[in-house]
C-alpha positions in Angstrom: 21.7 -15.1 3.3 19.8 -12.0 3.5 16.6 -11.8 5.8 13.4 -11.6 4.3 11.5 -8.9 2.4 9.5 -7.2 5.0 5.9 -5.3 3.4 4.0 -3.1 5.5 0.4 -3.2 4.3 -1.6 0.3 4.9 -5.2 -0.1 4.5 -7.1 3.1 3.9 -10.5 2.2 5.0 -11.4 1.4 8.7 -14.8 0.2 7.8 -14.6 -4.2 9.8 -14.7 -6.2 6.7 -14.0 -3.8 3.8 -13.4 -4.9 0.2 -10.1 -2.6 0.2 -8.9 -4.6 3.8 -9.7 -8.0 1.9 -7.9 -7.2 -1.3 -4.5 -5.9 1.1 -4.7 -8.9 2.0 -4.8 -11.0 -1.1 -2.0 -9.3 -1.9 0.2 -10.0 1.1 -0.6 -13.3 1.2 0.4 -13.4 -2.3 3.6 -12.3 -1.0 4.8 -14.0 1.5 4.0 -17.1 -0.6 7.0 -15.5 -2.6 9.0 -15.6 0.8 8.1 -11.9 2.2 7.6 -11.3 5.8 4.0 -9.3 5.7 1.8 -7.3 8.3 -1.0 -5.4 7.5 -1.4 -2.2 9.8 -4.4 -2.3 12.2 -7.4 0.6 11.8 -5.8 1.6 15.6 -2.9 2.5 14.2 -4.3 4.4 11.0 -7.2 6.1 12.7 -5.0 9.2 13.5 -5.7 12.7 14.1 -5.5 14.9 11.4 -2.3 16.0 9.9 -1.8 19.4 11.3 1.9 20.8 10.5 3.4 19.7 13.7 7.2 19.5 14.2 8.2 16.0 14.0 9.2 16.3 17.6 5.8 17.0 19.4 3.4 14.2 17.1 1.7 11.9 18.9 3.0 8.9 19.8 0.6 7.0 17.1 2.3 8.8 14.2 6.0 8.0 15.7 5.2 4.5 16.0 3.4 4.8 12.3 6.7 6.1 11.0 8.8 4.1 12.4 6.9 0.7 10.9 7.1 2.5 8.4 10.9 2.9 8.1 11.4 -0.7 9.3 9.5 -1.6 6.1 11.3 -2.9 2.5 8.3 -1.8 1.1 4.6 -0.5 1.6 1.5 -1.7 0.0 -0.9 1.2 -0.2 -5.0 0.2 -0.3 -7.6 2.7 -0.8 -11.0 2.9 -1.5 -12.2 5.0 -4.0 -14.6 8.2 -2.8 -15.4 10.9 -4.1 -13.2 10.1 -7.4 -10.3 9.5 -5.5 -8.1 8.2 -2.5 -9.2 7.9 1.4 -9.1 10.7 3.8 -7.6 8.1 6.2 -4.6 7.2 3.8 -3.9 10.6 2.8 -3.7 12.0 6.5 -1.2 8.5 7.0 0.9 9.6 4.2 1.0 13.5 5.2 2.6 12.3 8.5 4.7 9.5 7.4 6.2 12.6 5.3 8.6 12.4 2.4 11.6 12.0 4.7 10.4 8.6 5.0 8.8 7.8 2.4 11.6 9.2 -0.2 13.2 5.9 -2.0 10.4 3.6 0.0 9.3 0.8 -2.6 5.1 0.8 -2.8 2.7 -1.1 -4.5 -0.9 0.3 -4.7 -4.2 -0.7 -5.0 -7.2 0.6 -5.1 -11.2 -0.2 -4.8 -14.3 0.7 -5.8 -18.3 -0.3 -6.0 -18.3 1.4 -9.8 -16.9 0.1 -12.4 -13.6 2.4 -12.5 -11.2 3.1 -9.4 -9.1 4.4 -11.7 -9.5 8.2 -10.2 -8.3 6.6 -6.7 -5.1 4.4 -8.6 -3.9 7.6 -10.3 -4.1 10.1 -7.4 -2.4 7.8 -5.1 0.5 6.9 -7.1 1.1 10.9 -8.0 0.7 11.1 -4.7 3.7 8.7 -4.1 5.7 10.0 -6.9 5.3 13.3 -4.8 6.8 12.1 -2.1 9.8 10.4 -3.7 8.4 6.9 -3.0 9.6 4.5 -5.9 6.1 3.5 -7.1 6.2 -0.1 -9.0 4.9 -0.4 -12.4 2.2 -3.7 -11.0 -1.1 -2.3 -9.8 -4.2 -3.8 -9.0 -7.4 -1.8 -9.5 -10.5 -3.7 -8.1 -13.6 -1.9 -9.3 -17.1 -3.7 -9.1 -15.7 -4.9 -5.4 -19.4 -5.9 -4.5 -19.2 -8.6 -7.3 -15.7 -9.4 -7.3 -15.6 -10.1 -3.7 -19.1 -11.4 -3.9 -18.9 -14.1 -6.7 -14.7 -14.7 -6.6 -15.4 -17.7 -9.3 -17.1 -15.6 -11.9 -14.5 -15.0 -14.9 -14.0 -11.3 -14.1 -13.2 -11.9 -10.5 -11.3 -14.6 -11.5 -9.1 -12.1 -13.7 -9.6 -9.0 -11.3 -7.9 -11.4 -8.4 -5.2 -12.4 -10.7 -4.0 -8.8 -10.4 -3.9 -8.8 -6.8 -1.6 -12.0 -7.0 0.5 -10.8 -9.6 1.2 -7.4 -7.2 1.5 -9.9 -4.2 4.5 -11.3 -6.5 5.8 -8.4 -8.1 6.5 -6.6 -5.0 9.3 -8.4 -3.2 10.7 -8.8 -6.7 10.9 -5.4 -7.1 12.4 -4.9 -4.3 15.4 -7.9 -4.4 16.0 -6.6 -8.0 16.5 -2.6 -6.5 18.1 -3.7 -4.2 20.7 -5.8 -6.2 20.8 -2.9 -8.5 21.9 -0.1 -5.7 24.4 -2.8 -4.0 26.5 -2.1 -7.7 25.6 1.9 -7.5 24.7 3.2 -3.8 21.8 3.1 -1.8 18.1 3.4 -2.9 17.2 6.0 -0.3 
């Protein structure tokens, strides 16, 4: 019997409480109901210095222990918070460390959050931004915009369909990756 999906949750906003933390979670709770083994990243670990160009060799021991979660990982769910039209200072500079050596073939789900009523800038420029990369970015997303009311009044009929969304990612992530991964056992490896 094969072990467990294993999804590594990075949360782009380091603000205690944040909509975007609460809706990485949804969504890994949505998945290990599915059977995954989940973690979400802690802001210590994504509260890193910038991305400067570095060899590999001399980052700091934060990134190395970043990329190596990473690596460990089946997949990644990627939250941001929409600013400024598009993804998180703090999850871009994770990203430019992890680097495309590891993030080339890596299975991600993304979602992304905003207080307007579109966080679709945020959605697209992360998942170009994972394509980039080589990262194998699934088709389910969940965009959360209005996170104020969604979060706010979860029973109201469109946070009861914007929360759907998050489930459905929760559950289309370790599918995606046990049907990949049956597909490459035929072909080759994924990565």
């Amino acid at each position: 019997m094969n072990p467990p999906v294993h999804i590594l949750g990075l949360c782009g906003s380091l603000r205690p409480g944040s909509y975007t933390r609460q809706a990485a979670t949804i969504v890994l709770d949505a998945a290990r109901a599915e059977g995954a083994s989940t973690a979400l990243a802690s802001d210590v670990e994504l509260n890193l210095p910038l991305c400067d160009g570095r060899p590999e060799q001399a980052a700091p021991g934060a990134v190395i222990a970043l990329r190596e979660r990473v690596r460990r990982a089946d997949a990644l769910l990627l939250a941001t918070p929409e600013y400024c039209g598009t993804l998180s200072a703090v999850l871009k500079n994770a990203i430019e460390w992890i680097g495309p050596e590891i993030l080339a073939g890596k299975i991600i789900g993304v979602v992304s959050v905003a207080a307007s009523t579109s966080a679709d800038g945020s959605m697209v420029a992360l998942r170009e931004l994972c394509l980039r990369e080589g990262a194998w970015v699934i088709p389910a997303r969940a965009s959360v915009p209005m996170a104020e009311r969604v979060f706010g009044l979860p029973d109201d009929e469109f946070s009861r369909l914007v929360l759907a969304h998050l489930h459905a990612l929760g559950t289309a992530l370790p599918e995606a990756v046990n049907r990949i991964d049956q597909n490459c056992t035929s072909r080759g490896s994924r990565s």
